[in-house]
DODREN-361785 format. One record per residue (C-alpha): residue number from 1; residue in three letters; x, y, z. Coordinates in nm, 4 decimals. Layout:
REM DODREN-361785
[NUM, Ala, [X, Y, Z]],
...
REM end
This chain:
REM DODREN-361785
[1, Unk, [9.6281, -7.8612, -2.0346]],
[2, Unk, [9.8810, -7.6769, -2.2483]],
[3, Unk, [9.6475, -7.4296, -2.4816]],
[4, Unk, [9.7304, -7.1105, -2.3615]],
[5, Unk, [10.0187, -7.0949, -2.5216]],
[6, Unk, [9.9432, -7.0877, -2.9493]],
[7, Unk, [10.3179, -7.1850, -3.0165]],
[8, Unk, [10.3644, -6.9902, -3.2837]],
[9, Unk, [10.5747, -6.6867, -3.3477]],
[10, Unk, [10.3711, -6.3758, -3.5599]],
[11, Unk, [10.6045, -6.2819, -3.8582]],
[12, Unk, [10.5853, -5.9910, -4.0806]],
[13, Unk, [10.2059, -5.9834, -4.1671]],
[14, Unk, [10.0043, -5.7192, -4.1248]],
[15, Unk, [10.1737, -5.4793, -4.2997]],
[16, Unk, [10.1428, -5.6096, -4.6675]],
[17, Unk, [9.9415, -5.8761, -4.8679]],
[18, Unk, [10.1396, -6.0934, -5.1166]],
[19, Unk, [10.0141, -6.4884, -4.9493]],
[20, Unk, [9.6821, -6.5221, -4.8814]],
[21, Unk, [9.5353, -6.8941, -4.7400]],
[22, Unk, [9.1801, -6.9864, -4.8465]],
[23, Unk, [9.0266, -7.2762, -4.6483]],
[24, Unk, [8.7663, -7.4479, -4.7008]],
[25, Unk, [8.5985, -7.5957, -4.4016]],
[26, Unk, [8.5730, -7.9911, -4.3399]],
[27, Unk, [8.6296, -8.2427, -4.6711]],
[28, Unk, [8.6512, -8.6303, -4.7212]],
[29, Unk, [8.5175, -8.7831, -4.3937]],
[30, Unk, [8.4641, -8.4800, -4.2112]],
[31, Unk, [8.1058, -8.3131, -4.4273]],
[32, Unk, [8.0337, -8.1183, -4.1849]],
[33, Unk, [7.6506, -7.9603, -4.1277]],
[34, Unk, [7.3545, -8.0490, -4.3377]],
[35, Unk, [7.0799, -7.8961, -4.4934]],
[36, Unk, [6.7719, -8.0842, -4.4841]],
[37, Unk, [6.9088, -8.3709, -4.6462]],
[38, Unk, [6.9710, -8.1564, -4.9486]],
[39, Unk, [7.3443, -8.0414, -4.9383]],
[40, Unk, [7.6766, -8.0478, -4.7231]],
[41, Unk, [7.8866, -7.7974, -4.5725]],
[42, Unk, [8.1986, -7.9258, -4.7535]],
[43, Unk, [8.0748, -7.8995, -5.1353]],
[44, Unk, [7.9109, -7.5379, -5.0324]],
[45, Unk, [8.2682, -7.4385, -4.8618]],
[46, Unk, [8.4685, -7.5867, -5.1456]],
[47, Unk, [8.2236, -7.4200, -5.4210]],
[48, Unk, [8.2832, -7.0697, -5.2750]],
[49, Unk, [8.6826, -7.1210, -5.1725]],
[50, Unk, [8.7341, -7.2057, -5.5513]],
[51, Unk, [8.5076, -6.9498, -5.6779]],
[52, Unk, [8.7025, -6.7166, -5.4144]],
[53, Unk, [9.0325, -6.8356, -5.5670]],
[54, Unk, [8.9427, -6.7693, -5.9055]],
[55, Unk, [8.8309, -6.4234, -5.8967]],
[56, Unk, [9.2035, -6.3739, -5.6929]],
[57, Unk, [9.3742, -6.5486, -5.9424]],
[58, Unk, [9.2675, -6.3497, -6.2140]],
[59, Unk, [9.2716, -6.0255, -6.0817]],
[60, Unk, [9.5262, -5.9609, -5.8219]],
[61, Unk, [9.8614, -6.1034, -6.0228]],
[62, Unk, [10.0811, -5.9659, -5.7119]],
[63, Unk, [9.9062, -6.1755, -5.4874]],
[64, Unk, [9.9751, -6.5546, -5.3633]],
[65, Unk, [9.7136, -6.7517, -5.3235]],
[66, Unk, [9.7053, -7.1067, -5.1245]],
[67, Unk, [9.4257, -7.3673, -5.0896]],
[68, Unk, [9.4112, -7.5635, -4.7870]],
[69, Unk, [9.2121, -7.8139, -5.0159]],
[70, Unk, [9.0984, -7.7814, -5.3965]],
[71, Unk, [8.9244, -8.1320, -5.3529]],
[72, Unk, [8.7022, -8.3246, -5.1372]],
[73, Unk, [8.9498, -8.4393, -4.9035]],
[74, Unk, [9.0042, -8.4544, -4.5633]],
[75, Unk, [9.2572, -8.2212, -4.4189]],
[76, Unk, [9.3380, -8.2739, -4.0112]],
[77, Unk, [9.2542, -7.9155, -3.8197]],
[78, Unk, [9.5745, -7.8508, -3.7168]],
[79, Unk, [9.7343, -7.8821, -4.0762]],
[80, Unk, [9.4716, -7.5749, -4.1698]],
[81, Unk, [9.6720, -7.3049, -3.9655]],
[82, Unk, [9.9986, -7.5086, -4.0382]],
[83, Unk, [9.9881, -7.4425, -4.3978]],
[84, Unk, [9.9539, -7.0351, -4.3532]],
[85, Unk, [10.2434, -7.0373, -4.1079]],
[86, Unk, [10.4539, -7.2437, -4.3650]],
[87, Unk, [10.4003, -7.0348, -4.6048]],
[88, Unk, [10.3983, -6.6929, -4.4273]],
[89, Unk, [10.0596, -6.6179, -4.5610]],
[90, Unk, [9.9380, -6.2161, -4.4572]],
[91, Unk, [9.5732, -6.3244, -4.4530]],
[92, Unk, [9.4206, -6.6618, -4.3186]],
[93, Unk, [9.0423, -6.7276, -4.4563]],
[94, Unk, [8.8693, -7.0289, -4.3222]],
[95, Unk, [8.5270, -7.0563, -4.5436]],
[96, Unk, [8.2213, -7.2676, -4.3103]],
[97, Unk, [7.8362, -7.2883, -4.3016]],
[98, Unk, [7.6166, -7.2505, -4.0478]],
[99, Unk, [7.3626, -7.4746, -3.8327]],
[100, Unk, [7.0927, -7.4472, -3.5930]],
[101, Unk, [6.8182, -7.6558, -3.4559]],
[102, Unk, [6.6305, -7.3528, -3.5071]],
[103, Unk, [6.5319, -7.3564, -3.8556]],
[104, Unk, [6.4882, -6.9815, -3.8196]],
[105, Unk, [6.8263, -6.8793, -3.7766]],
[106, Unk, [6.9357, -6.7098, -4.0263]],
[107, Unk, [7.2281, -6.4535, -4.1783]],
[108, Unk, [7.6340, -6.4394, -4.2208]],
[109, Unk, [7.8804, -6.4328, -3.9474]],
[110, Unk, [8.2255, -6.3205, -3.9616]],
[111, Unk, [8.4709, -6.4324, -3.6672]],
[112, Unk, [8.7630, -6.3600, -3.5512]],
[113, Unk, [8.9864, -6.5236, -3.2565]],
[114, Unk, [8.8617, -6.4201, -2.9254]],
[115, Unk, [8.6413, -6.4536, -2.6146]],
[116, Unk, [8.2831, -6.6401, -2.6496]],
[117, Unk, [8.0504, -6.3377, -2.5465]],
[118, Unk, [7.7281, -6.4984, -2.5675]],
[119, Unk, [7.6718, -6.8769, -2.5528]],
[120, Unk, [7.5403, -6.9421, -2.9237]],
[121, Unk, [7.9000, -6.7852, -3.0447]],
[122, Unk, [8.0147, -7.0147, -2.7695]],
[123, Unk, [7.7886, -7.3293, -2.9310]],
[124, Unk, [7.9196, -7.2287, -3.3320]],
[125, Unk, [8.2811, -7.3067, -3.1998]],
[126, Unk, [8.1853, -7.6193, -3.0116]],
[127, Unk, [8.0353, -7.7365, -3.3494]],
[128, Unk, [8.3670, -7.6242, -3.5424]],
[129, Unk, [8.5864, -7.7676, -3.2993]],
[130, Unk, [8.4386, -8.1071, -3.2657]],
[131, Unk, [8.5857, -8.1852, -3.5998]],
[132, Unk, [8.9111, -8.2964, -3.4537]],
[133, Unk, [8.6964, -8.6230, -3.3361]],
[134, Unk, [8.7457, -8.7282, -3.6733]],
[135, Unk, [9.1453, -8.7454, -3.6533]],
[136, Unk, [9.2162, -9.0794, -3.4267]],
[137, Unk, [9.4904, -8.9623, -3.2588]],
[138, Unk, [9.3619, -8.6088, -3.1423]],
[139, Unk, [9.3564, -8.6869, -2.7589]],
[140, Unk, [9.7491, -8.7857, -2.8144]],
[141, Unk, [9.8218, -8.5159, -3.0884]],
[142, Unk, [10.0490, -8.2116, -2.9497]],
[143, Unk, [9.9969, -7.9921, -3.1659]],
[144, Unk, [9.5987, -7.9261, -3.0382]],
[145, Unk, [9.7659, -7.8754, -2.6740]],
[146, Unk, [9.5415, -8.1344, -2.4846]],
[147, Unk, [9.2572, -7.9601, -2.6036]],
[148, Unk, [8.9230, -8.1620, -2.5496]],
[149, Unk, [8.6297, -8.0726, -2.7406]],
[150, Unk, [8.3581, -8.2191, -2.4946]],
[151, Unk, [8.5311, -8.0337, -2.1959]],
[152, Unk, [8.3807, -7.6892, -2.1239]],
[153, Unk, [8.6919, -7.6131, -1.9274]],
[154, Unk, [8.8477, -7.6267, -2.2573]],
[155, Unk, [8.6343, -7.3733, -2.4546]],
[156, Unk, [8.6830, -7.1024, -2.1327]],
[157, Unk, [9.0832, -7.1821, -2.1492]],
[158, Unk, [9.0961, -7.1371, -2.5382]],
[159, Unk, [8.9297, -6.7817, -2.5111]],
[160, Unk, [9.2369, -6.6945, -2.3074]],
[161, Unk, [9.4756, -6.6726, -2.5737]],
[162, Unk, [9.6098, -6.3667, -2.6826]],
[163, Unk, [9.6328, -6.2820, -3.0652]],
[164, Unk, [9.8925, -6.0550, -3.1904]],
[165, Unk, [9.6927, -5.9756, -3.4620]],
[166, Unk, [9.3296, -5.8908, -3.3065]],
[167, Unk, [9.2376, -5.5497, -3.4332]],
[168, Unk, [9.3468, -5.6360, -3.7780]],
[169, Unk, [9.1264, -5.9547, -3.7500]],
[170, Unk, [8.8553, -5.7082, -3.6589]],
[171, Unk, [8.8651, -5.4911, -3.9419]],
[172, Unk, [8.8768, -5.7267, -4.1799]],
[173, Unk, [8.5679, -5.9200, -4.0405]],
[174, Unk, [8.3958, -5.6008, -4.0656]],
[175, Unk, [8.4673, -5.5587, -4.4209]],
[176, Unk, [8.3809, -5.8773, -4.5092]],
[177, Unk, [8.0204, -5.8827, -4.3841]],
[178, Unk, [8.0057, -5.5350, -4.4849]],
[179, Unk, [8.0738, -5.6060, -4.8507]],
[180, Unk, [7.8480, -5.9675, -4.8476]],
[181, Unk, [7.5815, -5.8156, -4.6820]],
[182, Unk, [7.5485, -5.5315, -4.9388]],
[183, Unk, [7.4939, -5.7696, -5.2268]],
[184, Unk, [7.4225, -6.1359, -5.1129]],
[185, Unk, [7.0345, -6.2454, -5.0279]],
[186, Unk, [7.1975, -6.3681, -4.7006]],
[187, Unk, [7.1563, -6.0833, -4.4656]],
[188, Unk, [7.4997, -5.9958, -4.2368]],
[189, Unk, [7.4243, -6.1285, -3.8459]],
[190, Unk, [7.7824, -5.9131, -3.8162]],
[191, Unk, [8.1016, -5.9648, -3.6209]],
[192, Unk, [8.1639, -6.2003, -3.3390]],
[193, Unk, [8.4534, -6.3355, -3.1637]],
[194, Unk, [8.4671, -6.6966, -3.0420]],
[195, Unk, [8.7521, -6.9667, -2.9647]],
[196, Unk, [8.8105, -7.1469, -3.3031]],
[197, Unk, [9.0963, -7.4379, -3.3379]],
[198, Unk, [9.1678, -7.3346, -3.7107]],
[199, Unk, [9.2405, -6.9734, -3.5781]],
[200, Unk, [9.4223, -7.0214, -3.3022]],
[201, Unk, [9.7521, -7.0767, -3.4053]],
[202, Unk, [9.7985, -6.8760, -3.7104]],
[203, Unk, [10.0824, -6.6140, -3.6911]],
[204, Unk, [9.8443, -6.3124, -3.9117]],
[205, Unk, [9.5338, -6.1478, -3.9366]],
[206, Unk, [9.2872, -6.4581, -3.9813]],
[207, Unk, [8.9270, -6.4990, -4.0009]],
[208, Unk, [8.6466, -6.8224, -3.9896]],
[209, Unk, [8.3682, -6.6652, -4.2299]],
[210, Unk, [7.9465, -6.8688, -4.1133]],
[211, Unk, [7.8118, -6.7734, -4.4547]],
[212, Unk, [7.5341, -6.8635, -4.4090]],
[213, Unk, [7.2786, -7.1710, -4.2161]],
[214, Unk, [7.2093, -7.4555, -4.4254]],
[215, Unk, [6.9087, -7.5179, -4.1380]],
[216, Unk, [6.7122, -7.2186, -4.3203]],
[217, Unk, [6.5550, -7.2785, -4.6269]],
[218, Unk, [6.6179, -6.9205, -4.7196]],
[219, Unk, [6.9897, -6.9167, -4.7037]],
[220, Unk, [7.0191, -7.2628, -4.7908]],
[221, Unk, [6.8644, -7.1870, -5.1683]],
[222, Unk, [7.1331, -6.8971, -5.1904]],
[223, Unk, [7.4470, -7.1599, -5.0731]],
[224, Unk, [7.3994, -7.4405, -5.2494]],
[225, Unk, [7.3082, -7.2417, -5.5880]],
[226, Unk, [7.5849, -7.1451, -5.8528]],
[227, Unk, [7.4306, -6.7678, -5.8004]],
[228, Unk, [7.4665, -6.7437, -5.4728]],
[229, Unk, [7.7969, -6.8897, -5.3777]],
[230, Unk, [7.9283, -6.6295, -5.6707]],
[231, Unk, [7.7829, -6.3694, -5.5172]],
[232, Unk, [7.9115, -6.4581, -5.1851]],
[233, Unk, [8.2741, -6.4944, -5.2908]],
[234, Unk, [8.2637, -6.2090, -5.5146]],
[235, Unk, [8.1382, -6.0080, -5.1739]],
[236, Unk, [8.4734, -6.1695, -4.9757]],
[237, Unk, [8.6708, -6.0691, -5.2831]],
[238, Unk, [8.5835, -5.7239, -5.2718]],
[239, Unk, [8.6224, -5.7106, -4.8692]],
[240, Unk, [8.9922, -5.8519, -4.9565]],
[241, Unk, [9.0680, -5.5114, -5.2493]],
[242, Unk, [8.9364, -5.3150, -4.9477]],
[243, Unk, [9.1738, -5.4519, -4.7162]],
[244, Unk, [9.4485, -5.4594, -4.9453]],
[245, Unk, [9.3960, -5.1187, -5.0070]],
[246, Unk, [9.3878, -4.9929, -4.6556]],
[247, Unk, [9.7316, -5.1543, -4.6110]],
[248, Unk, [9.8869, -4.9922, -4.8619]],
[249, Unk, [9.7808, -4.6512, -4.7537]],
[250, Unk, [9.9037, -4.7070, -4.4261]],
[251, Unk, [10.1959, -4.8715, -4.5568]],
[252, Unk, [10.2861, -4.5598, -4.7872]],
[253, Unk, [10.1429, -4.3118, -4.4486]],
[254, Unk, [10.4506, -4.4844, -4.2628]],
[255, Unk, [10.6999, -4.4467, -4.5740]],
[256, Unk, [10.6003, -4.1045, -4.5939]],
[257, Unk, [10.6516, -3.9808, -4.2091]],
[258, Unk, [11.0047, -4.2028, -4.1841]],
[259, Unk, [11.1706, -4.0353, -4.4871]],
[260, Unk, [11.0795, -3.6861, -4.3510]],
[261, Unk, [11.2345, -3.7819, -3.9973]],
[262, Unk, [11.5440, -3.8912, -4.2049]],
[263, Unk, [11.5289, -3.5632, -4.4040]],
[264, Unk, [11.4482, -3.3798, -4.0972]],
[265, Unk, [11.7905, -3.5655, -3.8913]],
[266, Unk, [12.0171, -3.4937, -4.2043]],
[267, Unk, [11.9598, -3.0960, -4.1802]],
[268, Unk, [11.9722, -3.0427, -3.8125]],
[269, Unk, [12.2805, -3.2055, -3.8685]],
[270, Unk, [12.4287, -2.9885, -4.1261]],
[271, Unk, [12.2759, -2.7333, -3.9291]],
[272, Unk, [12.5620, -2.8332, -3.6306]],
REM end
């Protein structure tokens, strides 16, 4: 098995936000989970990613955006993270829905690439993964690194990868349940950190956003309603501005403390 190694190289990202990559999860032949018969994950991830988009579009002029898919089609796993790479993108956003036999469950989840802690964050990737069954050639297909979604062995190996880009992950998975969970009906489950495909080999800060289960009745009303999924991508729009802004600072913070080390070498030198 080949998967510890991501094969990608991290470029510049991090630092700055001009490309960001909205994906919407599943498409075409892939629909992903259900909801009682009602609805399926790929209209309610394509809704939001557009709605997303839109609100991007039309308010941050500076900033690139890039759809994975603007239409119910199917796009293979692998091209997801592929797209991002290709087009240097600072911020990777994979949009799903939650599902659980346990009609219950309920709440928003924001991941980022890491070790399974508990063994439902553990289940949520096994259920994200097992999309690459739909691509015929997956078993064969290098780019997935002989990964096999019905081996456990698999899942362990995946968590093992290291992200250049972790803590920045991290932050911006807090703000976006932060900001969602301050105005959507879908309360914020929080942070977690599980071995996704679509995450793995992006080179920047990337996240796989559960906005809610489409097995609750509760959250289900909120995702597949025009309301809701506004709300929703208006709360991962705002979590973006934050982030945005926090780079900036930082960005300026650095400036700042490099031209007075410049300033600082040019007088000791005319001091000599």
């Amino acid at each position: 098995m080949l998967l510890p190694s991501a094969g990608v190289k991290p470029h510049a990202a991090g630092s700055t936000l001009k490309t960001i990559v909205l994906d919407a999860g599943h498409g075409g032949q892939d629909p992903g989970c259900n909801g009682a018969g009602e609805i399926w994950e790929k209209n309610v991830t394509l809704a939001i990613t557009l709605k997303l988009g839109k609100l991007l579009e039309d308010s941050m002029k500076d900033v690139k955006v890039v759809y994975t898919r603007k239409t119910d089609k199917f796009v293979e796993l692998w091209e997801r993270p592929n797209q991002a790479n290709k087009d240097n993108a600072d911020l990777f956003i994979s949009i799903h829905c939650n599902a659980n036999n346990n009609t219950a469950a309920a709440g928003s989840e924001t991941y980022f690439m890491g070790l399974h802690k508990t063994s439902g964050n553990l289940e949520v990737s096994k259920r994200e993964n097992s999309v690459i069954t739909y691509e015929s050639d997956y078993k064969t297909n290098e780019r997935y690194g002989g990964f096999d979604p019905n081996s456990p062995e698999s899942h362990i190996i995946f968590t093992l990868v290291q992200n250049a880009f972790l803590q920045q992950s991290l932050k911006f998975s807090q703000m976006v349940e932060n900001q969602t969970g301050a105005i959507s009906k879908v309360k914020s489950r929080g942070i977690k950190q599980a071995g996704f495909l679509v995450l793995w080999q992006t080179a920047m800060p990337s996240v796989l956003v559960e906005t809610g289960f489409l097995t609750n009745a509760s959250d289900r009303a909120v995702l597949k309603s025009e309301e809701g999924q506004k709300i929703i991508a208006k709360g991962i729009y705002k979590a973006i501005v934050a982030y945005k802004k926090e780079l900036e600072k930082s960005a300026a913070i650095k400036a700042e403390k490099k031209n007075t080390a410049t300033d600082s070498t040019k007088s000791a030198k005319n001091i000599r």
